[in-house]
C-alpha positions in Angstrom: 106.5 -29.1 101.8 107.8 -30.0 105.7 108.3 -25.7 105.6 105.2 -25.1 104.7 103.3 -27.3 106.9 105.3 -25.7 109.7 104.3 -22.1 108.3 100.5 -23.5 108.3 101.1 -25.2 112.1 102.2 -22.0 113.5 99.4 -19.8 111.4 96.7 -22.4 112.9 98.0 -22.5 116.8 96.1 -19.9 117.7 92.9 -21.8 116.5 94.3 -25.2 118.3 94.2 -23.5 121.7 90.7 -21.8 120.8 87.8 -23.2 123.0 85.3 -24.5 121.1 82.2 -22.5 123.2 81.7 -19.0 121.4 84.0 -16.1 122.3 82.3 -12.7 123.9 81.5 -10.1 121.7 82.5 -6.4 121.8 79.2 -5.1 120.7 76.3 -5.8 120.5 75.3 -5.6 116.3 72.1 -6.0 116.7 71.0 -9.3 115.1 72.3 -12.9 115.6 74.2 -15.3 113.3 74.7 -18.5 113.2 77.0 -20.8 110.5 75.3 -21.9 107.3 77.0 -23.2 104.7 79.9 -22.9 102.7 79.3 -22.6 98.4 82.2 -24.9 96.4 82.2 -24.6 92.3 83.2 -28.1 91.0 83.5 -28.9 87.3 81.4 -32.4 88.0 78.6 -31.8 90.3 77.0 -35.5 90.2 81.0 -36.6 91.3 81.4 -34.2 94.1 77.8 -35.3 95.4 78.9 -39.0 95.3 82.3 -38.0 97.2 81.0 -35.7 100.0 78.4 -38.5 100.5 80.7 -41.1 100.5 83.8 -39.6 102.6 82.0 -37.3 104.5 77.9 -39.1 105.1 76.3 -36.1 103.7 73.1 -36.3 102.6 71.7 -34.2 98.9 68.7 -31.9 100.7 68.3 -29.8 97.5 69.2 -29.9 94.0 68.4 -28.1 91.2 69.2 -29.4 87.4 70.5 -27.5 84.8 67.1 -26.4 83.2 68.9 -24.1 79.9 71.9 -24.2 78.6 74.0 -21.9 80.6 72.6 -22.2 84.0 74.3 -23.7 86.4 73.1 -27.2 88.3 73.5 -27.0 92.5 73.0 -29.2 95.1 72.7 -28.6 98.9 74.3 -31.1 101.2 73.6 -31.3 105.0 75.1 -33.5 107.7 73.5 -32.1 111.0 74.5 -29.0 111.1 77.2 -28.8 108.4 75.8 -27.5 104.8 77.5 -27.4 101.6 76.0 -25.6 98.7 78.0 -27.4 95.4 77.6 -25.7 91.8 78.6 -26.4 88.1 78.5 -23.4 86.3 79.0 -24.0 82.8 82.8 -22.7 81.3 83.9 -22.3 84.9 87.8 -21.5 85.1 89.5 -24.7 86.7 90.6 -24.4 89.8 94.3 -22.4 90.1 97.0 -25.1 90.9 98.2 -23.1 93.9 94.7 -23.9 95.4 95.5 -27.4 95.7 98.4 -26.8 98.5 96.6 -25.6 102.0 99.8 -23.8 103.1 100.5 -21.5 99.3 96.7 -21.0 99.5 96.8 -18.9 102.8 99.6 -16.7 100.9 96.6 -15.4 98.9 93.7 -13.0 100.0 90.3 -14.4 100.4 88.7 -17.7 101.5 91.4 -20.1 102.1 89.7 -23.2 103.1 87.3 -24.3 105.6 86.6 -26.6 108.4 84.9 -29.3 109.8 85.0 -30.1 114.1 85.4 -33.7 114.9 85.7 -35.7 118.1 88.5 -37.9 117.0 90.9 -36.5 114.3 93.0 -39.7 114.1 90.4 -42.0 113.8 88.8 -39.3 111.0 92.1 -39.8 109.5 92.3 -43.2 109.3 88.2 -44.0 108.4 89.2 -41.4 105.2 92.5 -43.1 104.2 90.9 -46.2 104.0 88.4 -44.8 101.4 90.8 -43.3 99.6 90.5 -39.8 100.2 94.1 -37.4 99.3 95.2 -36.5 102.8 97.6 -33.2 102.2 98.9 -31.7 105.1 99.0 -34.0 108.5 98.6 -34.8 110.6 99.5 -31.7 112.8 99.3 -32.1 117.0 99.5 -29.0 118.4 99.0 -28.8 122.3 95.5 -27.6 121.8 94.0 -29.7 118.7 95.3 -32.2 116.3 94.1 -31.3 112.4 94.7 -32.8 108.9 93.7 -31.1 105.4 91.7 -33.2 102.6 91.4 -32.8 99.5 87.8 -33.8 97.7 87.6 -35.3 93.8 87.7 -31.4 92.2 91.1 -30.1 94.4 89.3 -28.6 96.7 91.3 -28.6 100.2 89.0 -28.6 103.9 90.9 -29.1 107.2 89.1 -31.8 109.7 89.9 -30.7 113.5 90.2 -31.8 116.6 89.9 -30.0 120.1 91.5 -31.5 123.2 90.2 -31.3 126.3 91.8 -29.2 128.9 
């Protein structure tokens, strides 16, 4: 595991030494974006709700009960600007074991995790430990941030970061 949290270290410096004010674009494309949310299947959606909430402070700002057998039950979560869009589907395949480990997940195309900014990553750290939440990788200091992966009640890995000041 110390090789691959190395491997993941040196994949994430570039990020650690990223300012966190937006980079120029090349072009323009012609319409704005901003960040929305981020959508995570879970095979309990009433547990995930109570863990983000608890761990994390979000609030449920939407959710929608399974109406027919089949359909899947969601819930929208929001904490300022942070959203998370949570779905059961029924029969959903489990999530892969190799999903689990932040640094094996990167060795695999597509969405590899995704991250929250926070002012103090050590005190983060410690406020999570002490509710019990499954710290994975970290904590990492890099000369431009110090981060830490999580992992939530259905295996699902996130990375909390923080930026130093220059």
């Amino acid at each position: 595991m110390h090789g691959r949290t190395i491997a993941i270290g040196a994949a994430l410096a570039v990020l650690a030494s990223a300012p966190t004010a937006a980079f120029p674009q090349a072009g323009d494309p012609g319409f704005e974006i901003t960040p929305h949310h981020i959508g995570i299947s879970v095979p309990d959606l009433e547990a995930s709700v109570a863990w983000y909430r608890e761990m994390l402070g979000f609030e449920v700002l939407r959710m929608r009960e399974r109406e027919a057998e089949g359909q899947s039950a969601i819930a929208l979560l929001g904490r300022g600007g942070a959203f998370i869009e949570l779905f059961e589907i029924p029969d959903a395949a489990p999530l892969p074991e190799y999903r689990r480990d932040p640094s094996a997940d990167l060795r695999v195309h597509g969405t590899a995790h995704f991250a929250y900014q926070v002012e103090d990553a050590m005190a983060a750290l410690e406020i999570l430990r002490s509710k019990g939440a499954e710290i994975v990788m970290g904590p990492v200091d890099n000369p431009g941030a110090i981060f830490f992966f999580v992992r939530d009640n259905s295996g699902n890995t996130f990375e909390l970061i923080e930026y130093k000041s220059e």
